[in-house]
N, C-alpha and C positions, 0 to 999 in steps of 0.2 A: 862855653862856646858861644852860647847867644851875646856874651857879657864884650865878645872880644871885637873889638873896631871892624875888624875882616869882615864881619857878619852881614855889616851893615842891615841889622833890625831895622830901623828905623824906615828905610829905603825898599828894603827888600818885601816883599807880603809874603811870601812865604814861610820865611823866617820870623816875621811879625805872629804868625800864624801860628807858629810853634812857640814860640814864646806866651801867647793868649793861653795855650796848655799848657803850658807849665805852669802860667799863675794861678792857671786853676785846679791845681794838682796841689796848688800850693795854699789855695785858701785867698788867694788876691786878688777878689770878685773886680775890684775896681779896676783891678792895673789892667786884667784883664778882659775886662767889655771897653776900654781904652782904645787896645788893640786892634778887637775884634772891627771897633767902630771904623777904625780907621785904616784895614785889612778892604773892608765893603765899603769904603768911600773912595776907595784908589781906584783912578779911570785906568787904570792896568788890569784890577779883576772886574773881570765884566761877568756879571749874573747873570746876562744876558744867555750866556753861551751854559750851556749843560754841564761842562765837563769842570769848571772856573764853580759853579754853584756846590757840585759833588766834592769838589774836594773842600770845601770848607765844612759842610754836610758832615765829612767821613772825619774830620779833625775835631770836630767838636762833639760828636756819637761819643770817641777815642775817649775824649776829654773828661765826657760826662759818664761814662761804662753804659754809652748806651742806653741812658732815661731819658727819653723825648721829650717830658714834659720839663727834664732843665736846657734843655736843647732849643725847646720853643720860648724859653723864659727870656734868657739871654738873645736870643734872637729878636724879640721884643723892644729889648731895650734898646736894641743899636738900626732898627730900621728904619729906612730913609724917610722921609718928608712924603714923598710921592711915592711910597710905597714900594716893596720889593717888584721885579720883574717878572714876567709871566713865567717863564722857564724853570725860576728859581722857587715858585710856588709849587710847582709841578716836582721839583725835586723832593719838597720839603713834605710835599702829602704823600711820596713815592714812600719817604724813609717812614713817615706816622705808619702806612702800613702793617711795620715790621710790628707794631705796639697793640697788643689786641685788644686794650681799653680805650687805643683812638681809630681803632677800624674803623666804624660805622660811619661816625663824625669824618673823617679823610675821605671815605667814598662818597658820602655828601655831599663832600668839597671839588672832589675830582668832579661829581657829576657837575656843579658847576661853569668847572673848567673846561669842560667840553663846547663850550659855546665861547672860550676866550678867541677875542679877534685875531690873535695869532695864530694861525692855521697851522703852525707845526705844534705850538702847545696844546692845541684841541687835542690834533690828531694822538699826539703822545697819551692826554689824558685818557682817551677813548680807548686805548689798547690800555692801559694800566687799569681802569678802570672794568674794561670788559673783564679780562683775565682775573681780578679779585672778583665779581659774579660769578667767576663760573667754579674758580675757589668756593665761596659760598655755597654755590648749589650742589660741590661735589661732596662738602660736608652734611649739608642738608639727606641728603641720597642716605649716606653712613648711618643718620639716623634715623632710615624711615618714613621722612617726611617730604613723602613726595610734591604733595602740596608748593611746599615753600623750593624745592630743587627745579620743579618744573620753571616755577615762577622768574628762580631768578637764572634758568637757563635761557629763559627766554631775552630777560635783562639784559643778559650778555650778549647776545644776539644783536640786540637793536642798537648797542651799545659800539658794536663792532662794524655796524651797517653804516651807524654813523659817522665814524672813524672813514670808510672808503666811501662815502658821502664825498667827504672832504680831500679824501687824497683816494684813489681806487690801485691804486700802484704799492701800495705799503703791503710788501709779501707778509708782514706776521700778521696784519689784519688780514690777511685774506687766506693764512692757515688756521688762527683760531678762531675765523668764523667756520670754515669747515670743520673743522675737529669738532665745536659744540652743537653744530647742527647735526652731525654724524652722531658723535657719541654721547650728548648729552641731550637731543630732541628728538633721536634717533629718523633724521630726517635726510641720507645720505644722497637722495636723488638730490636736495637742495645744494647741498654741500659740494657735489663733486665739481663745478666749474666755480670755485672757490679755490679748490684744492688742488686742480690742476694749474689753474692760475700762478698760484703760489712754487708748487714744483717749476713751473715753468722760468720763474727771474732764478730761483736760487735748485738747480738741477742736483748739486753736488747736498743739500744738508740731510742727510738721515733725518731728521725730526719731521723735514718738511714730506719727505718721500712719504715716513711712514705714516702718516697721517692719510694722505693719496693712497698707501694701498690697504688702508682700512677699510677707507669708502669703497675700492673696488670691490672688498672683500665682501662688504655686510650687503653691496648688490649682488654679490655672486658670480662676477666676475673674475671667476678664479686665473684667467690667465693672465690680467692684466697687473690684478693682485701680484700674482705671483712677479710678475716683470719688476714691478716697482718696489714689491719687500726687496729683493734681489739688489734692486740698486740701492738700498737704502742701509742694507747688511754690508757692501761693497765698500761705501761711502763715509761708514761711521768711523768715528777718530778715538774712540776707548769704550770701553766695560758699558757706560751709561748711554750712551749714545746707540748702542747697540742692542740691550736689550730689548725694548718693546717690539723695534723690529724682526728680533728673534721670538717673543712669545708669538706675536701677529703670525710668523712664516709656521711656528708648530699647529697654531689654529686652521692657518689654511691649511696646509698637511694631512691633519686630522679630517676636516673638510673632505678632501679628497681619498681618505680610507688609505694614505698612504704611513701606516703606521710606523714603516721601519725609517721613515728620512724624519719625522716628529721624534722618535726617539732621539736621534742621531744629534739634532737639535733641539733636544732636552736635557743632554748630556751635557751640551756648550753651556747650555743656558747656567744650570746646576756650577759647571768648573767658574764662569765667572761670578758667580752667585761666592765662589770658596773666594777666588782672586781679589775681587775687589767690593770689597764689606759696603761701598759706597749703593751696591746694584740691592742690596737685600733690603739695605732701608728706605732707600727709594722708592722702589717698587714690588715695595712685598704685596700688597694687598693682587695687584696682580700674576705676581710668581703663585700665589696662593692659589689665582683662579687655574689657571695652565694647572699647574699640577692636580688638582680634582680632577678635569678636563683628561688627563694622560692618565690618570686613577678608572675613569670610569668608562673610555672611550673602548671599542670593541680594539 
């Protein structure tokens, strides 16, 4: 197919693109960083733009099964004179991420980024950034070590502050600065005009809701709590989406010595837990706590 004139490889980068894969499926290191070079030298793919960097990103993962460090090799070889683009740096520490021998070093890098003069890659960086801190710190927790969880709950924090520094309108900055002030700083008087914030651009997402009626919740705000798990139950599009706001609604319930509506939704909880395998591995460590909670609760 690549071989046949119609293709027009040469022309086309997309097809260049799959082509760069297959010679390197095939062992043609040369033909293929050729391609590659000439794939990122086309003023058609602009790196510039997020979506243009990702899919070269997700072709070359493909390529390589996924070993970032032949990901970053090759990437090496074919980079421009002036250097990759800011957007495309932000991709490239997105995906190191995934690699747990280049975490540390990538967050390093992100914290960098945060200070790039392009104020949409900052801000990118500062939420990808923040949310691997609070990753960290929620490991850290796992093992006890409070110390190090506080520390980098806090990281996350400043991390996030900084981010709506730069833009204060970016609703996921301004839910997971609420969620880690809430449930990681446990500081929810901070959090809640954060949290309403954020419900307030995006009214319809479950995630963001149930975040909001956490913070009601752990002030004791049992009815507002309740208003907003309610819309957040209402709101949700599957199995995953629905459960925390489902464990949250049995907490308040319980809250409220209303045992038989906590059953009622411990049942649900339990049948999507059968339905969709997706909810148990997710969020077992939480099914886990609810269930003590419904084990020990009068």
């Amino acid at each position: 197919i690549l071989d046949d004139p119609a293709c027009q490889v040469e022309s086309e980068p997309v097809c260049r693109l799959s082509r760069m894969s297959y010679y390197l499926r095939q062992g043609r290191r040369n033909e293929a960083v050729a391609d590659l070079r000439a794939v990122v030298g086309n003023p058609r793919v602009n790196l510039s733009e997020t979506q243009a960097g990702v899919i070269v990103l997700d072709e070359l993962r493909r390529a390589f099964a996924g070993n970032m460090n032949d990901v970053l090799g090759i990437l090496n070889e074919v980079k421009p004179a002036a250097g990759w683009p800011e957007s495309f740096k932000l991709s490239v520490l997105r995906a190191q991420l995934g690699d747990a021998s280049m975490r540390e070093k990538a967050m390093a890098d992100l914290d960098a980024l945060t200070n790039s003069p392009e104020k949409a890659v900052a801000v990118g960086a500062c939420s990808t950034l923040g949310a691997n801190e609070y990753l960290a710190a929620e490991d850290a927790r796992k093992k006890n070590d409070s110390t190090t969880a506080s520390m980098r709950f806090e990281r996350a924090v400043t991390v996030f502050q900084k981010g709506l520094n730069l833009n204060p309108d970016v609703t996921e900055l301004n839910n997971n600065l609420a969620f880690v002030l809430a449930k990681g700083l446990n500081r929810p008087a901070d959090a809640l005009p954060f949290g309403i914030k954020a419900a307030a651009k995006e009214p319809d997402n479950a995630n963001i809701l149930d975040t909001l009626g956490v913070i009601y919740l752990m002030l004791n705000d049992l009815t507002k709590a309740e208003e907003t798990l309610g819309r957040a139950l209402s709101t949700s599009s599957d199995g995953l989406s629905r459960t925390m706001p489902l464990i949250h609604m049995i907490e308040l319930k319980l809250k409220k010595d209303d045992r038989q509506a906590a059953e009622s939704l411990f049942r649900e909880l339990n049948t999507l837990q059968e339905t969709e395998p997706r909810v148990k591995t997710s969020y077992q460590k939480d099914i886990e706590e609810i269930t003590k909670r419904m084990q020990t609760a009068p």
